[in-house]
N, C-alpha and C positions, 0 to 999 in steps of 0.2 A: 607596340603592336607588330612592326614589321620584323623586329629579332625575335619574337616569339614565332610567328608564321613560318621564318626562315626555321628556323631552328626544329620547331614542330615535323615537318617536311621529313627529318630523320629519325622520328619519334617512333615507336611501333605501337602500333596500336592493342592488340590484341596483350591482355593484360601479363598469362603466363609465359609468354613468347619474351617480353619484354624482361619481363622477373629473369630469365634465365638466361637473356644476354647480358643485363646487369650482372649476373653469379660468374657468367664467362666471363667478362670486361674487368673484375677482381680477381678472378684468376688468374689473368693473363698478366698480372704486375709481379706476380711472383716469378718470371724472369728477368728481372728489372733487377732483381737483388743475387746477392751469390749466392751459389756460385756461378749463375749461367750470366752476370753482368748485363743483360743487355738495356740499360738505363731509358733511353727512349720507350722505349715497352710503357712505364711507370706513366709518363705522362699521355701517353695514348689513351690506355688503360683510362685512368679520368676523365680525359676528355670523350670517353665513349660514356663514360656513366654521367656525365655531367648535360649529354646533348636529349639523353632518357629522363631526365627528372625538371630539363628545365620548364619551366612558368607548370610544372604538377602543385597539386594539392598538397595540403601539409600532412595527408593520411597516405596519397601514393606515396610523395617525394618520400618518407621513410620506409615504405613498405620495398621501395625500388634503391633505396640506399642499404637499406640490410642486405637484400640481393646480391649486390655491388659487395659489402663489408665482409657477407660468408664469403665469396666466392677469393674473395683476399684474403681471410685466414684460413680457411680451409685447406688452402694448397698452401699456401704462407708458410704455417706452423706445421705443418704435418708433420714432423717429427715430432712430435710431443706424445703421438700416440705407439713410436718405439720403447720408448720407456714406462709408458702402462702396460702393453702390452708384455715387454720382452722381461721386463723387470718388478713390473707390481704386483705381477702375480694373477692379470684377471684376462680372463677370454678374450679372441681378437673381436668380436662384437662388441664386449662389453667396454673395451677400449678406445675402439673406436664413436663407440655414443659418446665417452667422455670429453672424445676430444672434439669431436662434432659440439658437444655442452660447451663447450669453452670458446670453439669460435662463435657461437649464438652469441655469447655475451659480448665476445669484443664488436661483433655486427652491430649491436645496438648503440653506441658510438657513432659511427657514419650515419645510423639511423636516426640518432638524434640530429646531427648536425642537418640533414636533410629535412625536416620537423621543423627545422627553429629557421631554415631558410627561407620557410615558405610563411609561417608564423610574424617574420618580423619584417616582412611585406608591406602589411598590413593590407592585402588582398586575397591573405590564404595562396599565394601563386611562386612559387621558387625562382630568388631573384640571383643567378649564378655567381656573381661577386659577391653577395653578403652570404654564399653558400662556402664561399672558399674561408670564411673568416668564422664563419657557424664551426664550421671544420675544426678550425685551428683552439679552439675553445673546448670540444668535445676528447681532439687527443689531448688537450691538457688535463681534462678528466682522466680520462683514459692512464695517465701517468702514477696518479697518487690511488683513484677508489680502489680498494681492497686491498692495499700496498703498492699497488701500478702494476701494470705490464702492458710497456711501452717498444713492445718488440715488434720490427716489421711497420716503425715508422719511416714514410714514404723518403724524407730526406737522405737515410743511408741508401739508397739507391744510387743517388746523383754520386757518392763517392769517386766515382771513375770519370764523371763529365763536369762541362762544366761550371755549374753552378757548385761545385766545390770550392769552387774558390773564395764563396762567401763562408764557409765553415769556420775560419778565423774571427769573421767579424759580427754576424747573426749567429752560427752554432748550426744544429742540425736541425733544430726548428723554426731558424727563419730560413734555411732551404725547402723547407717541405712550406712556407708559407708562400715562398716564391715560384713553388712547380704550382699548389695551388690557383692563386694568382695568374698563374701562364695560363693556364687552362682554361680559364672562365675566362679570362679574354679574346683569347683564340675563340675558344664557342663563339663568342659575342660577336667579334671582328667576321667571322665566316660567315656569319645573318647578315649583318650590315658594318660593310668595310669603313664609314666612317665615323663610328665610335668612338666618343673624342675618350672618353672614359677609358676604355678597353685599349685605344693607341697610347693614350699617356702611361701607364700602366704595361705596358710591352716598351715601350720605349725605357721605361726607369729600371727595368728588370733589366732589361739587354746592356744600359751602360754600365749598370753595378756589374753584369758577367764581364763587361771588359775592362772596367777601371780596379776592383777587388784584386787583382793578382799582380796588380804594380805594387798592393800595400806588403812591406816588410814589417814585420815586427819584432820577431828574434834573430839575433847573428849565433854567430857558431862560438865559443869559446877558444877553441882549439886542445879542449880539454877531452878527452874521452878513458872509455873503462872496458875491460874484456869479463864477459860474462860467460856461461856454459848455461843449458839449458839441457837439463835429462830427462826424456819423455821416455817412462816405464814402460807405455805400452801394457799394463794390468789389465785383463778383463773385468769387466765390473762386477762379473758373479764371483770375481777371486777375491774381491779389494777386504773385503771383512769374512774372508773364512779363516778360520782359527787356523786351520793345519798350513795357510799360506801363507800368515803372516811372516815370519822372519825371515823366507824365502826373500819375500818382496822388501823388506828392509833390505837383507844384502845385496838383492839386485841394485838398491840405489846406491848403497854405499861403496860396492865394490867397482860401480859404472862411475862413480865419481872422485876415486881415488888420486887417478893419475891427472886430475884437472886442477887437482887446487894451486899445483905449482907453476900454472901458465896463466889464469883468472883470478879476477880480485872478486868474484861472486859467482859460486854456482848457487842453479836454484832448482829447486824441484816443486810439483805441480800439486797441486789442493788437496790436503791431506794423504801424502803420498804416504808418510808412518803410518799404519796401521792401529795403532794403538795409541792409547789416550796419557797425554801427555804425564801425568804424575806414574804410569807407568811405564814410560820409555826413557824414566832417567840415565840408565847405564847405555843405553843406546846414543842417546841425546851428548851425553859428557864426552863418550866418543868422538862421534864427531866433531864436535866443539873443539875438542885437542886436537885432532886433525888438522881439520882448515887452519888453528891459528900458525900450526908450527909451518906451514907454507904458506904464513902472510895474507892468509886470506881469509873467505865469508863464506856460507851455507846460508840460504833461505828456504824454509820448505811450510806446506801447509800440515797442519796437526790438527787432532781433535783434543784440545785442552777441557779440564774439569777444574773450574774453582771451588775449592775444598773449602772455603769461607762460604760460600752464599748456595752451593752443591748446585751450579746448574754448567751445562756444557757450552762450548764457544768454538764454532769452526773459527779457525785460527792459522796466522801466518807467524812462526817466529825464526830470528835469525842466531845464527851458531859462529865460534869463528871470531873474527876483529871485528869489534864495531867500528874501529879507528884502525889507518894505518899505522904499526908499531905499538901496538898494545900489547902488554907483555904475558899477559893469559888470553885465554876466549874468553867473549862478554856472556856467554850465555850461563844463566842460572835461573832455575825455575820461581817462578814470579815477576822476571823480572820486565821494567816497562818499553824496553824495543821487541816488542810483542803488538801486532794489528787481531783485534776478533770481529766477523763478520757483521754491516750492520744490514744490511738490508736482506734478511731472508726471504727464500723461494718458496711460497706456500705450497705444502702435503710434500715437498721435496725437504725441506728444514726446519719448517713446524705444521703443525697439521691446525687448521681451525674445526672446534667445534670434536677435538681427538676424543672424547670421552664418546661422543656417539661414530665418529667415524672409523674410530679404529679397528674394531670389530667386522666391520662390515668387509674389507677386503685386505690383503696383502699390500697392495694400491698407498694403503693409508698410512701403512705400518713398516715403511723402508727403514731400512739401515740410518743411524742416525739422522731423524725429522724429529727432533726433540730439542732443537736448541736453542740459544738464548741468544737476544739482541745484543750487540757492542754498539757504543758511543757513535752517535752520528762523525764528528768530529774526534781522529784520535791524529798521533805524532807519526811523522812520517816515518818510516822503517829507518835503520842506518846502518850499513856494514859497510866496512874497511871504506868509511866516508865517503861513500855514497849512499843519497839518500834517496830513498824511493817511496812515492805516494802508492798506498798497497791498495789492491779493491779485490774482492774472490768471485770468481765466476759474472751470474746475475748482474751480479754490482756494478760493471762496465757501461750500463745499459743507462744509469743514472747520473746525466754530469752537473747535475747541482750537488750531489752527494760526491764531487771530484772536486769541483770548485771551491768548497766549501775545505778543502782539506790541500787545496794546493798551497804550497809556498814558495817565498822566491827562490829559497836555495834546492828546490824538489829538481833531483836527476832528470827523472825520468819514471815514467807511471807502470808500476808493477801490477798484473792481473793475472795469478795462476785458476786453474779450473781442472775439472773434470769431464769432460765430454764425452766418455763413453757412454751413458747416458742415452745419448741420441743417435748410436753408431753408425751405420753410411749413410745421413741422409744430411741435409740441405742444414740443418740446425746448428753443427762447428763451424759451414763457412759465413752462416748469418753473422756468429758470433764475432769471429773476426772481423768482417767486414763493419762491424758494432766498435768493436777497437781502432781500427784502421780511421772513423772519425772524429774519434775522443782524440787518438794524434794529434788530428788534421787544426780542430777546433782550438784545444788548449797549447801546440805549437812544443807538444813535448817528446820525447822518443815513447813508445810502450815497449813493455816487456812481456811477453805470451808465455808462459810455462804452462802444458796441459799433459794429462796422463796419456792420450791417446791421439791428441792432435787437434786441432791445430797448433802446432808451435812456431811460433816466427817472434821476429823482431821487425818492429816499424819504427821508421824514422822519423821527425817531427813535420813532415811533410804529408804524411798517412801510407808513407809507402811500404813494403815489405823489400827491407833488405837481407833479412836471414831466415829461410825458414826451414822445415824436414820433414820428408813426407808420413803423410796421417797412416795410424795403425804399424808402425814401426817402433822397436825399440832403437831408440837416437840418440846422440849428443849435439846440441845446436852451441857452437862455438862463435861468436862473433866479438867485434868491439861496438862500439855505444857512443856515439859525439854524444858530448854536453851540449845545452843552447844556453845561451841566456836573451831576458824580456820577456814578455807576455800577449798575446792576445787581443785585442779588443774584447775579444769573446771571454778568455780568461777574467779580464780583470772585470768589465762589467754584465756580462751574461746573466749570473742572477739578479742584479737589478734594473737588469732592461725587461726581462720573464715577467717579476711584481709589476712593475710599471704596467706592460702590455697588458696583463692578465685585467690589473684594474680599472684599468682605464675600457677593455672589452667588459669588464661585467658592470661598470659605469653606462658605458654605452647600450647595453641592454636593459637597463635598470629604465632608463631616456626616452628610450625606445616604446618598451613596455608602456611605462606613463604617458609617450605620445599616443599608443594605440588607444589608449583607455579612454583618454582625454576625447580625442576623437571621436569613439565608439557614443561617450555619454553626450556629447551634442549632437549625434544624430538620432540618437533617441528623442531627446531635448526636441529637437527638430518636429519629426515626425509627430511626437505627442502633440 
């Protein structure tokens, strides 16, 4: 009673008043992330939404958690509505509803979690530690329903501070479990400073930040590799116009010429050829001959068509040596050092529900959204022996779909994209900073290739050692240490996730049947 009174005290009363510092106090985490870094923000932020909902009803706490959730993707994602607007063809109104539409639905998330906080109470009253773990339950929804979209999860914030340092050992979801956790303690400890609950809990968090960064887990090999990275710089309105296409092939070809004789991989960025792979043979053989007569590799992304089953495959394949001293190029069409995207971007790489939506706007009907899933699990890439774990775009965003695909002998993690897409706005440096702690996590170098930027190279630490300024045509030139070992997080991450997950929907299931239990003898009672 006296941490609720305490806490209350900074409650606002008045209902819309309240709604709309909630909306600002989710807004205000959006500089928490990049490109403005300021990470402290992130946990403010919650802790402002966390001191509005605590001991609320199970119908405010959600109504004042959606508040909280638009006001964080709202400003969050905004960029999402540059490319309806600038590229799908529909009015800036009508764009803007869309994307307004899309953060309602991710709101509903924090809204739930704020619902099941006050629900499993069993007082109807929001209890701020079992809101931090409500939470943690609802972004795991948030990851798979509709195919996920787990962007603008609170952990890539910490990237730059220090609770990064558990990203080896938890991953980015037991940092965002750990700001959580901070948060609802700190509320709690502010009400009543001697909260044995709330200290032990600050206490266990504060030593993991200081004992986490004594742990090593990979050394260096003393191995490394020189790569080239060619950021075209294409406009998006050019990328599939017929009259531009061989323009932009020779722009890459000719910008890569003089590269193969100093790197053992250049690479070019997500569907840089314009044209679809059974027809870019003569283009394709080309270069293949190329790169091998100066000992080297070509990676680029393509749009491949399988002539067996007729369906399309955004695609990574590689030209050139698969080995050092191979006495042709490895490249021939079909063959299997070839990655096709698994995790598509809905109405961006398939449309749900196309027979009706297609029609309805330009929106629906972009440039290749018609393509087909590749194998959860495929073989890592490999040119002039090196091997790289490939992911396109979106796909960075998901590291069970990394993990599942790392091996021991993996270089280092290859991610080309397209970001013009979302042109100046906050949506390439999310992206990055999305990569920067797949690094951090799995303890591997990444490789950035994008058509417009950002392009860099991170090292297995999450850092950015090479990169070239966005909206420029560039060559990013660097070498690559090898590491070798693994993770904590690498090696058991996905089975600590299952673990957690069950053991929480265990816990609720417990839960649930205590309330019930309860509920039926005080019926029992009264009757």
């Amino acid at each position: 009673m006296i941490i609720a009174e305490q806490i209350t005290r900074f409650q606002i009363n008045h209902k819309l008043l309240a709604l709309l510092f909630c909306y600002l106090s989710g807004a205000l985490a959006t500089l928490a992330f990049a490109p403005y870094g300021y990470w402290p923000l992130a946990l403010l932020s919650v802790v402002l939404w966390f001191s509005q909902v605590h001991q609320q009803s199970a119908r405010r706490a959600s109504q004042l958690s959606f508040a909280w959730g638009f006001g964080y993707f709202s400003f969050g994602i905004s960029w999402v509505h540059v490319s309806i607007e600038q590229f799908g063809g529909m009015p800036l109104l009508a764009s803007l509803f869309l994307m307004l539409l899309l953060c309602g639905y991710l709101a509903i998330y924090p809204a739930l979690s704020g619902w099941l906080a006050a629900k499993l109470t069993g007082q109807n009253k929001v209890n701020l530690m079992v809101l931090a773990i409500s939470w943690l339950v609802t972004e795991y929804l948030r990851s798979f329903v509709l195919t996920g979209f787990p962007w603008l999860s609170i952990g890539y914030s910490q990237i730059d501070s220090p609770f990064a340092a558990l990203a080896p050992i938890m991953g980015e979801v037991g940092i965002s479990v750990m700001v959580m956790l901070s948060c609802a303690s700190l509320c709690v400890l502010i009400a009543k400073p001697t909260h044995k609950l709330a200290i032990i809990s600050l206490v266990l968090i504060a030593t993991s930040l200081i004992v986490s960064p004594q742990f090593s887990f990979t050394q260096s090999t003393g191995d490394s590799f020189t790569t080239a990275l060619v950021q075209g710089n294409i406009k998006q309105e050019l990328r599939w116009d017929d009259e531009a296409e061989q323009n932009i092939i020779d722009l890459y070809i000719n910008n890569s010429s003089d590269l193969y004789k100093d790197h053992d991989v250049v690479i070019w960025p997500e569907a840089a050829i314009p044209r679809v792979e059974p027809l870019a043979q003569e283009t394709l053989r080309y270069v293949n001959e190329q790169a091998h007569l100066n000992d080297s590799s070509l990676i680029t992304g393509i749009i491949n068509y399988n002539l067996e089953n007729r369906q399309f495959y955004n695609s990574i394949i590689v030209m050139g040596n698969k080995s050092q001293g191979d006495d042709k190029g490895g490249y021939y069409f079909g063959n299997s050092n070839q990655y096709s995207k698994h995790h598509l971007l809905p109405i961006g790489e398939f449309v749900p529900f196309g027979d009706l939506l297609r029609p309805i706007a330009p929106f629906f009907n972009l440039p290749m959204s018609s393509f087909s899933r590749g194998d959860f699990v495929q073989a890592n890439l490999q040119a002039n022996d090196i091997r790289l774990l490939p992911l396109i775009c979106f796909e960075i965003v998901f590291p069970n779909q990394l993990s599942a695909n790392l091996r021991e002998h993996t270089d280092a993690i290859l991610t080309i994209s397209n970001d013009a897409w979302f042109g100046d706005s906050h949506g390439p440096h999310q992206h990055l900073e999305i990569a920067r702690m797949r690094a951090l996590e799995f303890a591997k170098p990444v490789i950035r290739a994008t058509n417009n930027g950002l392009t860099a190279v991170i090292d297995h630490h999450g850092q950015i050692i090479a990169d070239v300024p966005q909206f420029t045509e560039s060559i990013l030139s660097t070498s690559v240490n090898k590491v070798s070992g693994q993770t904590l997080y690498g090696e058991y991450g996905k089975t600590i996730h299952k673990i957690l997950v069950w053991l929480l929907m265990l816990g609720f299931v417990a839960r649930l049947w205590q309330l019930k239990r309860r509920s039926n003898k005080q019926t029992s009672g009264n009757s």
